[in-house]
N, C-alpha and C positions, 0 to 999 in steps of 0.2 A: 860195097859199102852200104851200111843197113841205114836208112835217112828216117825222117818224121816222116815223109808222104809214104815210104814204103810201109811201114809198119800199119799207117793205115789202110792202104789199099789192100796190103795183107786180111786187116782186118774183115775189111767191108766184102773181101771175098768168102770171110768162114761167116760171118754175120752180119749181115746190113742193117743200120738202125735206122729209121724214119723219124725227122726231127721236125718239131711248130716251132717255128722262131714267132715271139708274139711282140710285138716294138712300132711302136708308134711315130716314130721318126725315119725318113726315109732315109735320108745319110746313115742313121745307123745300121738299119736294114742292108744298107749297100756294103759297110764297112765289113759286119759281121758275116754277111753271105761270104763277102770274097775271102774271108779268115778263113771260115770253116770249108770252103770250098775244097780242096786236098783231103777232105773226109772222105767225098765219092759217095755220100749217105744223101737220101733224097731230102730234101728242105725245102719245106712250106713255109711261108711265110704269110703272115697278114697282121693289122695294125690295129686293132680294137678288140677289147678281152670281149663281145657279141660273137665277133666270128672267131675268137678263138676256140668260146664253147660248143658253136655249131660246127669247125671242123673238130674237135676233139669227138664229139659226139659219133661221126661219119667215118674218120677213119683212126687205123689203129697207130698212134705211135709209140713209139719208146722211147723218148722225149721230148719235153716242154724247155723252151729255154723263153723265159717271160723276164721283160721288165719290170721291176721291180715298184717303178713311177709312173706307171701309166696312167692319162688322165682318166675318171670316171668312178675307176675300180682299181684299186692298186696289185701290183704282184699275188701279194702274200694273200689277201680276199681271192682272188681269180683262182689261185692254186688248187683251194677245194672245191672250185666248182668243174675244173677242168678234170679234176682225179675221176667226179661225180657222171662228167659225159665219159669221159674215158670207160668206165664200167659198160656200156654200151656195145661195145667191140670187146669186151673181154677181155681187158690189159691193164696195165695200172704204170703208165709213164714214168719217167722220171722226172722229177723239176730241179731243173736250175734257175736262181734268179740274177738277173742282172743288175746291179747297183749301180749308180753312178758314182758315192763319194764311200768311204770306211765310216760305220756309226757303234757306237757300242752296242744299241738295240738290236742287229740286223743279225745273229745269230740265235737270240732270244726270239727275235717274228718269227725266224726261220724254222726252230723249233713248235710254236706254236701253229704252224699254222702247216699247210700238205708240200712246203718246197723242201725239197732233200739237199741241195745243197747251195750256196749264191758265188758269184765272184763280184769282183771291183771291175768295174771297166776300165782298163789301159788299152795304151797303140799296141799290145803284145797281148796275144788270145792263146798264151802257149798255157795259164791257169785254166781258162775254158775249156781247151781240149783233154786235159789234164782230168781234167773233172768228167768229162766223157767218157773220156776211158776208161776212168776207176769206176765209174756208177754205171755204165752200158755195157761192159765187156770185161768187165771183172770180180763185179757182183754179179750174186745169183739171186736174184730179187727174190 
């Protein structure tokens, strides 16, 4: 029987994607890790877009999955600066942002500004993963 965790493990065997989870709350951190956990894909995590551009800068991944709210500097600003470190390693991430509520604007920022695609936050990460897959493993960037 072919399951969600097989199809990933599948995956992460023909290609591993390296993920920055970027979230400022640690309950969330916690929540989303143990979501995305059955990816088997390595995840970094840290809580302030500072060190998200200083790891983005150091290593390479192929996706950003950022908060959309974060205090300081919000998602959709942070997006271009993280594309901007990312050039550094010679790759060009994907971003996903994280929302907390549905707003009419947030497909419009989203277009504007370096995030490829956003989700709503629910108790269900099955749109997260969803969005994973099709932009990590299904485009050819």
């Amino acid at each position: 029987m072919i399951t969600e965790k097989s199809i990933y493990t599948l995956l992460e065997a023909v290609r591993p994607i390296r993920i920055l989870l970027v979230e400022s709350e640690m309950t969330a951190q916690f929540i989303i890790a143990k979501n995305l956990g059955n990816l088997g894909d390595k995840l970094d995590i840290c809580s302030s877009a500072e060190e998200a551009v200083r790891r983005a800068a150091i290593n390479a991944y192929d996706l950003i999955i950022v908060d959309l709210e974060l205090p300081v500097q919000n998602g959709f600003e942070l997006s271009g600066s993280l594309k901007e470190a990312s050039k550094q390693n010679g790759v060009s991430p994907r971003i996903i942002g994280l929302a907390a509520t549905e707003h009419p604007l947030l497909p419009i920022m989203a277009e504007l500004s370096e995030v490829d695609d956003f989700v709503i936050r629910t108790m269900d990460y099955h749109e997260l993963k969803s969005k994973i897959f099709n932009l990590c493993y299904l485009s050819q960037n």
